[in-house]
N, C-alpha and C positions, 0 to 999 in steps of 0.2 A: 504493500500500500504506500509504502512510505517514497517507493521510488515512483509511483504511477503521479504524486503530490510535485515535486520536484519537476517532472518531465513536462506538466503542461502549468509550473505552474505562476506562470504571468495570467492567464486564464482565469486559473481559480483565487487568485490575491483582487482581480478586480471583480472578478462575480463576488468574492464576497463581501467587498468596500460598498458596492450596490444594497447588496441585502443587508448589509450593517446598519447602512443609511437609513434605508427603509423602514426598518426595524425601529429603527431611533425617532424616527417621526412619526411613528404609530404611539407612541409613549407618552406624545406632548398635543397629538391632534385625535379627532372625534371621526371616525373612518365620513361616519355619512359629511361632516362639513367639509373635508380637505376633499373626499371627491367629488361634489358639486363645485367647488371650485377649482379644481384641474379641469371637471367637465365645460367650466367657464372658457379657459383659454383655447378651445376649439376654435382652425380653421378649414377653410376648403381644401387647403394642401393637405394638411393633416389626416383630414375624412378621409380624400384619398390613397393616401401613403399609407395609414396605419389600418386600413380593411383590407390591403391583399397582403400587407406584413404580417399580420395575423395569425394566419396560414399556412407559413412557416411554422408555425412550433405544432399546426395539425398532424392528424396521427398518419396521413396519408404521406405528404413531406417528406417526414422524418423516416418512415420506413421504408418509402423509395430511394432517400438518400443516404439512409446504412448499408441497402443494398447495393446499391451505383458505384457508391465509394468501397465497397468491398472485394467487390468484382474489381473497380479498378485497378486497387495496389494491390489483389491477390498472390501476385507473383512477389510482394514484396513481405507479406503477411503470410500468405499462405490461407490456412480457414478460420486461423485464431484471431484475424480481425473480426468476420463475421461472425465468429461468436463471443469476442464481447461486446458488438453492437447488439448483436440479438438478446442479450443478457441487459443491457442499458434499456431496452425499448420495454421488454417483459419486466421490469422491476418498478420503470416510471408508470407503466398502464395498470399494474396491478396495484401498486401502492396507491398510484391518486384514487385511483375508482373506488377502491375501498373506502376512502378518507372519504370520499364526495357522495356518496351511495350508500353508505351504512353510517359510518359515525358519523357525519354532517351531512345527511340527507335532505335536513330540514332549511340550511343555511340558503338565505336569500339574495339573490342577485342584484346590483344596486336599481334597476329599473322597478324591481319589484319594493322592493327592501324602501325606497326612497317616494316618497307619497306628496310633500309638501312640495314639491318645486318641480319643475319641468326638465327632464333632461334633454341634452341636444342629444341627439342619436344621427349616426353617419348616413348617408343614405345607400338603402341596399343591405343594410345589415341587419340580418337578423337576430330579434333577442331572445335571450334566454332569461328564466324564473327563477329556478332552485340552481342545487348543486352547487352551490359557488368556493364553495372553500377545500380546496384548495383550489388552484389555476392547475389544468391540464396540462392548456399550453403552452404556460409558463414554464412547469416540469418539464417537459420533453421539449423545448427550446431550450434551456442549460443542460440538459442531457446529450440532448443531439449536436451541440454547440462545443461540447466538452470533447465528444468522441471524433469532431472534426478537429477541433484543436488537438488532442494527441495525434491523429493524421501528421500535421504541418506544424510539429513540437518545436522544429528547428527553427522557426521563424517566428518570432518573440513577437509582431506585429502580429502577424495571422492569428497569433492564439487572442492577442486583445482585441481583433475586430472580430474576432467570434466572440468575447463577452459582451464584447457592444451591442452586438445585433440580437444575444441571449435578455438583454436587457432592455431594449425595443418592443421583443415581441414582449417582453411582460408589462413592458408599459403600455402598448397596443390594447391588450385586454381590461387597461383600465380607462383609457383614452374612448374604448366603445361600450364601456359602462358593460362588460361582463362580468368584471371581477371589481373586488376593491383590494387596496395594496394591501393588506393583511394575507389575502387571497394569491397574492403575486409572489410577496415574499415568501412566504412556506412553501408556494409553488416553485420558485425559483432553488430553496436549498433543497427537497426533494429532490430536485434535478442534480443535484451538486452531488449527495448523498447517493443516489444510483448509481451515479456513473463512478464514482471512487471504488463503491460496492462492487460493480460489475467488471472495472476493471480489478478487482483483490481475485474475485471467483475463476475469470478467466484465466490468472495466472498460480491460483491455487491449484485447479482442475487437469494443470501440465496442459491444456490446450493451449493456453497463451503464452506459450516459450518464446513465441516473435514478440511479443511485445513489450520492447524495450526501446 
């Protein structure tokens, strides 16, 4: 574990500067008033930009791009990359669903949740009610973000513009009033927390002997 930390990790020092942040101003604000007014600084760029970013951290994305990317550097991985991406995707799906579906079944989504004010909402996008805590996509955008960045470890840029983009899409889902940052941030270290997990397993398992 300790060397899978070290290998990507410009990555994971700033995904978790983000979720620290985050964390920290859930401490001093009231979720429903900070997100009515993030949902305030909505513009027509933004609507745009941040409903097909979105999408990215979807399950469809992500698993066509664990696959693409595994097949590509095969010859440099062998099969032990695809399965610790397979292992990254099976730990973020099952763990959030669980959190979202069983123990917080109940938790409401800020369109729902939010009754006094009017939200902007992007056009084109569709909302959702429940399930809100954690963020799906948040998860599996720092998972999948995390296992691209081991990819391109050797390039200390690549691995921070994969937390940047890890940190987009989790703002995306608060920017279209799916989630609120409580939602984002748990979302985000579950993604953190998979992917460290699934790379320990892969190389526990002696399948991931390539990945170093």
């Amino acid at each position: 574990m300790r060397n899978g930390f070290r290998l990507i990790r410009v990555y994971l020092l700033v995904s978790l500067i983000v979720l620290l942040a985050g964390a920290f101003v859930l401490l001093f604000t009231s979720k429903v008033g900070l997100h009515v007014w993030l949902n305030s600084l909505h513009t027509p760029f933004q609507d745009f930009v941040f409903s097909y970013l979105t999408h990215v951290g979807g399950g469809m994305f992500v698993v066509v791009g664990t696959f693409v990317l595994s097949v590509m550097y095969w010859k440099r991985y062998s099969y032990s990359l695809f399965f610790f991406g397979l292992l990254n995707l099976l730990l973020v799906v099952l763990t959030t669903q669980f959190l979202k579906l069983v123990v917080f079944a109940d938790a409401l989504r800020p369109s729902a949740f939010i009754t006094e004010t009017t939200l902007h909402i992007a056009p084109g996008v569709e909302m959702h009610t429940y399930n809100s805590f954690p963020s799906g996509h948040t998860a599996a955008g720092f998972a999948f973000f995390g296992f691209v960045a081991f990819i391109y470890r050797s390039n200390k840029w690549a691995q921070f513009l994969c937390a940047v983009i890890a940190m987009l899409i989790g703002y995306s889902r608060i920017y279209l009033s799916q989630h609120f940052l409580e939602d984002v941030v748990l979302g985000g270290t579950i993604g953190l927390v998979c992917l460290m997990l699934s790379y320990w397993l892969a190389r526990s398992l002696k399948t991931g002997m390539q990945l170093r």
